[in-house]
C-alpha positions as CSV (number, residue, x, y, z in Angstrom):
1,X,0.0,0.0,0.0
2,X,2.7,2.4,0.8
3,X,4.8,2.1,-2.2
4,X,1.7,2.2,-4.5
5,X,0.4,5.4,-2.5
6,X,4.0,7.2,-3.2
7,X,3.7,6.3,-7.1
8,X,-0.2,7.6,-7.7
9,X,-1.3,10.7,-9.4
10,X,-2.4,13.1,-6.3
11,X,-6.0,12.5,-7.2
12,X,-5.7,9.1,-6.4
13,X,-3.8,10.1,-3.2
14,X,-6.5,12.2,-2.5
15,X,-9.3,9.8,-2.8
16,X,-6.8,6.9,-0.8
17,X,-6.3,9.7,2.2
18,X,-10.0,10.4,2.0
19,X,-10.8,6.9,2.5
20,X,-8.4,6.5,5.3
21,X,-9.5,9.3,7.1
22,X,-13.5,7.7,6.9
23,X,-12.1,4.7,8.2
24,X,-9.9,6.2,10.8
25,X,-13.4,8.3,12.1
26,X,-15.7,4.9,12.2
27,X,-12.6,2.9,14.1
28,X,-14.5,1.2,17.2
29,X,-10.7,0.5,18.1
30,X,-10.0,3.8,19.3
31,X,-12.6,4.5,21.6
32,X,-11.8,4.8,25.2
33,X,-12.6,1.0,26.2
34,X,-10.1,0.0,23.5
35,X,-6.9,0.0,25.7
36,X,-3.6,-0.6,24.3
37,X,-4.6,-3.3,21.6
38,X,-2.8,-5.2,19.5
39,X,-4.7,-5.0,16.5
40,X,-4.7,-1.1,16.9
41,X,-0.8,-0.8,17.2
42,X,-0.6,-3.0,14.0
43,X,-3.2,-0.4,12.5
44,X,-1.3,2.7,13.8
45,X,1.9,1.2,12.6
46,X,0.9,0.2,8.8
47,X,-1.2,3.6,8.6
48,X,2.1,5.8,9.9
49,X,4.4,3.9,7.4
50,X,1.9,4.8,4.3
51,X,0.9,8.7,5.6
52,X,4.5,9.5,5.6
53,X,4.5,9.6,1.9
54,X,1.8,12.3,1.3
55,X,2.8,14.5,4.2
56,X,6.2,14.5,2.2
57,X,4.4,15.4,-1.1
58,X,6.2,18.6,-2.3
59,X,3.7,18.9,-5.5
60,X,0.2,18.9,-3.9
61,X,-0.5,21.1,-0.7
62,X,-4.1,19.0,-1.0
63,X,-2.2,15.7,-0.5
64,X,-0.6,17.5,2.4
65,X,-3.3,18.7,3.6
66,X,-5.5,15.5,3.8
67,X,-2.6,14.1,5.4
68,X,-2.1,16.7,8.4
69,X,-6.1,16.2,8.7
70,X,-5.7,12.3,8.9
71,X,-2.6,12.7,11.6
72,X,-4.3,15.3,13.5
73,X,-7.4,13.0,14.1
74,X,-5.4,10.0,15.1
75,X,-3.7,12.2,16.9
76,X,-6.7,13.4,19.3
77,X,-8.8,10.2,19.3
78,X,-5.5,8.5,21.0
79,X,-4.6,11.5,23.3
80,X,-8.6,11.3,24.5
81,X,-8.7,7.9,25.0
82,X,-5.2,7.3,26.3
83,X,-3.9,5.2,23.8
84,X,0.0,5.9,23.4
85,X,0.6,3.0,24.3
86,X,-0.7,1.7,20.6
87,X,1.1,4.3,18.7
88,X,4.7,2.9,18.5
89,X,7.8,5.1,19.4
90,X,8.7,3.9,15.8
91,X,5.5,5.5,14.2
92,X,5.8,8.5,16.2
93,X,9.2,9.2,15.2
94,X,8.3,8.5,11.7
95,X,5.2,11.4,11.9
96,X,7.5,13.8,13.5
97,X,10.1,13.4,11.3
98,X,7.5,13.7,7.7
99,X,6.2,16.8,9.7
100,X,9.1,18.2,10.7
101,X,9.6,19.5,6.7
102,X,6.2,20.9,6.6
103,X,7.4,23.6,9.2
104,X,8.9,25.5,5.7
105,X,5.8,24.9,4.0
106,X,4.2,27.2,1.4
107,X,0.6,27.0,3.6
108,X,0.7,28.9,6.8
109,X,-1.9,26.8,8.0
110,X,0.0,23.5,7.3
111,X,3.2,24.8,8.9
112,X,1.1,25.5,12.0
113,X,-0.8,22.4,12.3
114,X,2.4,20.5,11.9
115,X,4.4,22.4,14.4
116,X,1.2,21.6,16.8
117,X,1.3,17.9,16.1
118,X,4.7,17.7,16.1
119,X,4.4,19.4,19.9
120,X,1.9,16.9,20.9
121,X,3.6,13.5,19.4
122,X,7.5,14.7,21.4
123,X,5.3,15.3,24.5
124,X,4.5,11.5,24.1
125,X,8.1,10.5,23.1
C-alpha cells in the first residue's frame, strides 16, 4: 500500500487519504474501552508507514493537507482515550520526522498544524 500510494497521481492520493480518514473516524478501536490493543498498534503502525508519503508530497498542498487532517485525528482520538501505548515510538518518530519539513511549508496553515502535532507527538516520546 505504501509504495503504491508514493507512485499515484495526487487525485488518487487524495481519494486513498480520504478513504483512510473515513475509516480512521468509524474505528470502534479507538474509543476509550479499547486499551492498548494489538490490532490497533498494528493499525497505527501500517497507517504511519503509508501517511509518511503524502505529508512529504512537495507537489500537492491538498495531498498535504489531507494528510495533516488524517494525523491530527489520530492524533486526538489517541490522546482522549489514552492510547499511546498503541502508537509505537517507531510510528511517532516516523510522523515527527515527515512533519518536521512541513514547518517551511508554502501554507501557513500547514506549517502551524504541523508544528502543533509535532508538539503533541514529542510530549508522548
Amino acid at each position: 500500500m505504501c509504495e503504491r500510494l508514493k507512485l499515484s497521481t495526487w487525485r488518487v492520493q487524495l481519494g486513498v487519504l480520504q478513504s483512510m480518514k473515513a475509516y480512521f473516524q468509524g474505528l470502534i478501536l479507538l474509543e476509550k474501552d479499547q486499551q492498548d490493543s494489538p490490532a490497533l498498534t498494528e493499525i497505527l503502525t501500517e497507517s504511519c508507514t503509508a501517511i509518511t508519503f503524502p505529508l512529504e508530497n512537495k507537489s500537492y498542498s491538498s495531498v498535504r493537507t489531507e494528510a495533516v487532517s488524517i494525523v491530527e485525528l489520530l492524533i486526538k482520538r489517541v490522546d482522549e482515550n489514552g492510547q499511546w501505548g498503541s502508537l509505537t515510538s517507531k510510528s511517532r518518530d516516523q510522523l515527527v520526522n515527515s512533519l518536521t519539513p512541513m514547518g517551511s511549508d508554502s501554507r501557513p496553515e500547514l506549517r502551524e498544524r504541523a508544528a502543533e502535532l509535532r508538539k503533541l507527538i514529542q510530549r508522548h516520546s
